[in-house]
C-alpha positions, 0 to 999 in steps of 0.5 A: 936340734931335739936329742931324742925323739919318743917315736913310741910314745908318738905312735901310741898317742896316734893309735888311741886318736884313731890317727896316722902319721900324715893326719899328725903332719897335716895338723902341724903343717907338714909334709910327709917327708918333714913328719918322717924327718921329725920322727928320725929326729933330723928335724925339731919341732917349732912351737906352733907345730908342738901346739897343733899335734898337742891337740890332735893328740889331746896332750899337753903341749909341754909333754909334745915338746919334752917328747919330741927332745924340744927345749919348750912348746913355744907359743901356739902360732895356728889357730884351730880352724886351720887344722884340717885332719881329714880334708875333703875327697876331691880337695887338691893336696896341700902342698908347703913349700920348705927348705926340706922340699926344695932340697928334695926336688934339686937332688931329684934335678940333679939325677934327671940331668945325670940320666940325661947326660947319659942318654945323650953320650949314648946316642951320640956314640950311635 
């Protein structure tokens, strides 16, 4: 896990290329929620996402790692035809299926069922 995140020098690099924080995540493959993760510095970046936000950024890929608190920038791993910063308006979202984003929907699971059980012992006693 990175022990420091320059969530500065991040936000600076974005502002010059005329970027967010979601055009950085779809760079790398991302989801919104993992990016944000990223930022907290609750997740470390992999090599080949370091790869894809260097050249969003236009950045040495050592710098990204050293940056973003990650022992080295790994190796490439997306070519760059996968890099899509602006996707097509009518293209449906793309979603990735991660670890960060399953243990989202069990929590969101895990609320419903409360909010049910609760309901139900509600009309029960009616």
């Amino acid at each position: 896990m990175g022990i420091f995140f320059d969530q500065d020098w991040f936000d600076d690099r974005l502002e010059q290329a005329g970027l967010t924080r979601a055009a950085m995540a779809r760079a790398a493959g991302l989801t919104a929620d993992e990016i944000e993760m990223v930022f907290a510095d609750r997740r470390e970046l992999e090599g080949p996402e370091i790869h894809a936000i260097a050249r969003v950024l236009s950045a040495d890929p050592r710098e990204v790692a050293s940056r973003s608190g990650a022992a080295n920038p790994g190796e490439p791993g997306l070519r760059e035809d996968t890099i899509n910063l602006r996707p097509a308006r009518h293209a449906a979202p793309e979603f990735v299926v991660t670890r960060e984003v399953i243990a989202g929907i069990h929590e969101r699971l895990d609320r419903l069922e409360r909010l049910l059980e609760v309901v139900i012992h509600k009309l029960d006693r009616r």
